[in-house]
C-alpha positions as CSV (number, residue, x, y, z in Angstrom):
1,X,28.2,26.8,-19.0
2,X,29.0,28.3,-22.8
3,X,26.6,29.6,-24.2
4,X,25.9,28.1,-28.1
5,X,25.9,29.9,-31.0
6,X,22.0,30.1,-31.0
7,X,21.8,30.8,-27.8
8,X,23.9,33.9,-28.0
9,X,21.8,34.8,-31.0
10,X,18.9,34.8,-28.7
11,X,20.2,37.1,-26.0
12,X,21.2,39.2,-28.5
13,X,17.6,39.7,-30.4
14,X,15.9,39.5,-27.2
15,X,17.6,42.2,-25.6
16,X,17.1,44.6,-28.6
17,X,13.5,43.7,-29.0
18,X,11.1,46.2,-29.4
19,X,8.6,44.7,-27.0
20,X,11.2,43.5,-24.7
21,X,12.3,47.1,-24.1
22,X,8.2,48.2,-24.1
23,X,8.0,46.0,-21.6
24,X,11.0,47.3,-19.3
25,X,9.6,50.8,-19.9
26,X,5.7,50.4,-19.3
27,X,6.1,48.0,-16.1
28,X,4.9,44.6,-17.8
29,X,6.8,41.5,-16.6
30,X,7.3,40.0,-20.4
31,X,6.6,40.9,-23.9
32,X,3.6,38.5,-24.1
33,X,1.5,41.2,-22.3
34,X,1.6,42.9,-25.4
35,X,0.1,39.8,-27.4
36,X,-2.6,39.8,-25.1
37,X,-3.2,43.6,-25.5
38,X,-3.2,43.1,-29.2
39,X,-5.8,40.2,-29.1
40,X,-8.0,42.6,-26.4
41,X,-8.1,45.0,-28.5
42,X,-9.9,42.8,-31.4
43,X,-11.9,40.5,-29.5
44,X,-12.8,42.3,-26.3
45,X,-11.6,39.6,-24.6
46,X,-12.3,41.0,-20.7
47,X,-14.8,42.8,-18.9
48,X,-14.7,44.9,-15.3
49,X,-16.1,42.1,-12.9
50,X,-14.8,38.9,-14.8
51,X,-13.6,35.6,-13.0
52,X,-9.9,34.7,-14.9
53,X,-7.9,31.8,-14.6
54,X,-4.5,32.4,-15.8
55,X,-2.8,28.9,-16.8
56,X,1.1,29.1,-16.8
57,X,1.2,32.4,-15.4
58,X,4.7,33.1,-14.6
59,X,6.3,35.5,-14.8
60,X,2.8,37.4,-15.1
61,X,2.8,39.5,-17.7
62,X,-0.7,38.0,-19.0
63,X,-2.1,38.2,-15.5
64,X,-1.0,42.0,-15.1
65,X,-3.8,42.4,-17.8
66,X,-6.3,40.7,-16.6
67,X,-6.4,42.4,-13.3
68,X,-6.3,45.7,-14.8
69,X,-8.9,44.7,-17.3
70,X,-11.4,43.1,-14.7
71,X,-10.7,45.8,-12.1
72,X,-11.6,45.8,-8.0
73,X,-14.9,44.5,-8.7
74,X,-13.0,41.0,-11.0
75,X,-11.2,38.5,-10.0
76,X,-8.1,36.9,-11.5
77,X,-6.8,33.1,-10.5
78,X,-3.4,32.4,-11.4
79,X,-1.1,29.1,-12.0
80,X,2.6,28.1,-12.7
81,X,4.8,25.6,-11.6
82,X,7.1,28.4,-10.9
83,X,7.1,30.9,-8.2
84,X,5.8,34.3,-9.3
85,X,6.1,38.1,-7.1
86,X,2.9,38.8,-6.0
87,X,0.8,41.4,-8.2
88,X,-2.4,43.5,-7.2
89,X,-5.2,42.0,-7.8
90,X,-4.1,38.2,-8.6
91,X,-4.4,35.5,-6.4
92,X,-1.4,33.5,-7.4
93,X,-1.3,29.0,-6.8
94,X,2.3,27.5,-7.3
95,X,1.7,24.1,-8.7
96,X,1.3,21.7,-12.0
97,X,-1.9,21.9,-13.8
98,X,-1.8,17.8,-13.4
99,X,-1.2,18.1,-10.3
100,X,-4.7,16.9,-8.7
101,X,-4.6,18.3,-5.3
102,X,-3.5,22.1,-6.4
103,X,-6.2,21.9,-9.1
104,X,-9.1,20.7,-6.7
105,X,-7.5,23.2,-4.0
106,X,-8.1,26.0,-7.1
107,X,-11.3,24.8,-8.0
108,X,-12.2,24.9,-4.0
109,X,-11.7,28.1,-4.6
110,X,-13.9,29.3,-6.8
111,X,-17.4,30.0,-5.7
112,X,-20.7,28.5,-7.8
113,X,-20.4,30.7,-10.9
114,X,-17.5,29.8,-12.2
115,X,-14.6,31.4,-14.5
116,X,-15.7,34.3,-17.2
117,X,-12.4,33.5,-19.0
118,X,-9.4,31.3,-19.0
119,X,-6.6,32.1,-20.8
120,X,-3.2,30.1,-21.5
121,X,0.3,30.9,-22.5
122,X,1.6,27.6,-21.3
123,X,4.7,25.8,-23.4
124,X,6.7,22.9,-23.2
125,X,11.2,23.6,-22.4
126,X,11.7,24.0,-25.7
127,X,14.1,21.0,-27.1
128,X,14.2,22.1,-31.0
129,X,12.8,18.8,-31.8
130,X,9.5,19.0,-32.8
131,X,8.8,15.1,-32.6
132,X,9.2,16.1,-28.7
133,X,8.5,19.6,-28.6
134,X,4.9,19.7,-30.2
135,X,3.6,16.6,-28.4
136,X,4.5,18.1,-25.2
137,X,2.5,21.3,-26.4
138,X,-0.4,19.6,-27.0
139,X,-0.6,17.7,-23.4
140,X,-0.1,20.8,-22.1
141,X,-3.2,22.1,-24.3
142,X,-5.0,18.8,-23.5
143,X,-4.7,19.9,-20.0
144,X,-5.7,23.1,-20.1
145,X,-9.1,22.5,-22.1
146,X,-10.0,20.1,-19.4
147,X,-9.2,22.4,-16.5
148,X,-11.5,25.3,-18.6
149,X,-14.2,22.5,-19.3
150,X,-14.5,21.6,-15.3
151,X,-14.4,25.8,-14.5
152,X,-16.2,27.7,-17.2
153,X,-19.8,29.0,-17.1
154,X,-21.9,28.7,-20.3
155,X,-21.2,31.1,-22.5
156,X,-17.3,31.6,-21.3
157,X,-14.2,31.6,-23.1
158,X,-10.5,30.6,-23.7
159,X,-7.5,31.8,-24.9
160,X,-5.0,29.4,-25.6
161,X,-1.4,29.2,-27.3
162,X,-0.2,26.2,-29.5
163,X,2.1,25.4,-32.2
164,X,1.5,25.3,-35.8
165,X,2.4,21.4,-36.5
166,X,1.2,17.8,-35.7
167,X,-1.8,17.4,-33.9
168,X,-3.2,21.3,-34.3
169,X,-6.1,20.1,-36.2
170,X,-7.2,17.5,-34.3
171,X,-7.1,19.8,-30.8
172,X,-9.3,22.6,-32.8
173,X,-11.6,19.9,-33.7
174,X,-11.9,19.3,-29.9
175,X,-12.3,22.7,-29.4
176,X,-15.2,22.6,-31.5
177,X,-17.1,20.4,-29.4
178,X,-17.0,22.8,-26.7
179,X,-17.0,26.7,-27.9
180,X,-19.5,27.6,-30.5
181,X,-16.9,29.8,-32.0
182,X,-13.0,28.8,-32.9
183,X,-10.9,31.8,-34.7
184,X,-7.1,32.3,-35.0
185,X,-5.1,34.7,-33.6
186,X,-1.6,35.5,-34.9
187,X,-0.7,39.0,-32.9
188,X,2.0,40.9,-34.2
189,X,4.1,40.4,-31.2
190,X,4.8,37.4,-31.8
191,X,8.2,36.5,-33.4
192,X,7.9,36.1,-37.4
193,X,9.7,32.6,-37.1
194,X,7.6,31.5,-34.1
195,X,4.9,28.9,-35.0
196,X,3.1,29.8,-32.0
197,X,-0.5,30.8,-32.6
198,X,-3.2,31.7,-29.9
199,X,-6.7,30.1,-30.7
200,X,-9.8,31.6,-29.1
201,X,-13.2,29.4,-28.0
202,X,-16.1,31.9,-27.3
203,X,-19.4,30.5,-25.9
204,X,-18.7,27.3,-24.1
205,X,-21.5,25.2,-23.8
206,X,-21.3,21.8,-22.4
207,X,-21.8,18.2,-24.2
């Protein structure tokens, strides 16, 4: 198939990329890892001993963290509908997060005290079209906050990227209603032209 224009742009900036080439060098399966890095480093996200539940995992560069960060001692829970190596330390599920019988098989999983932390780098195939693409985002973040609802133990938190556009507002309002604190996180590995920003809930509490 021939590539388009913008498409070759793409491969071109992506294999040039700073973080790309961090990445390569330093181990990490993607660039993300170094978004969540960034965001650890402000808000101390994980702790040695934490349950995690990685939502759209794949390739597992976010999950690599999080088993580092939790350590032996932690646990870290992972999901994608695509297959993913195996990586110390993460107990990987292949499946959709609407999928009911690979969520209750996760949640079967879990023993009584639930998840410390979920965290969620999940997107939509990217169409271009943002009457499609950002209502796709927001299922997907729809999705996710009632997966970390059903999992988390008072007091937990969630990390969780979206798409500056339609519907952002009303999602953080619903955010609200669960964590006692809602901040925005922008990390400077993220593309300047993305409109992807990570939003953090600390302290869940339940209605």
């Amino acid at each position: 198939m021939k590539k388009t224009p913008s498409s070759q742009r793409w491969l071109q900036e992506h294999h040039s990329d700073s973080y790309v080439l961090q990445a390569r060098k330093e181990g990490y399966r993607s660039r993300a890892a170094y978004k969540l890095l960034e965001i650890d480093r402000r808000d101390r996200l994980f702790r040695p001993g934490m349950v995690v539940l990685d939502l759209g995992a794949a390739p597992g560069g976010w999950s690599q963290i999080a088993a580092r960060r939790v350590g032996p001692k932690g646990r870290v829970v992972a999901l994608d509908r695509l297959a993913m190596p195996p990586l110390p330390g993460v107990e990987f599920h292949q499946g959709d997060i609407d999928d009911e019988e690979c969520m209750d098989k996760i949640l079967k999983s879990l023993d009584e005290r639930g998840i410390d932390l979920v965290i969620s780098d999940m997107a939509p195939n990217i169409s271009g079209v943002n009457a499609v693409d950002l209502p796709r985002s927001i299922y997907l973040a729809e999705l996710a906050l009632d997966v970390a609802r059903k999992v988390l133990h008072p007091g937990g938190d969630m990390l969780i990227k979206l798409f500056q556009g339609a519907g952002l507002d009303d999602y953080i309002k619903e955010l609200r209603r669960s964590f006692r604190k809602v901040a925005h996180r922008k990390p400077q590995a993220s593309r300047a032209r993305s409109r992807e920003v990570y939003v953090l809930g600390r302290d869940f509490h339940r209605e």
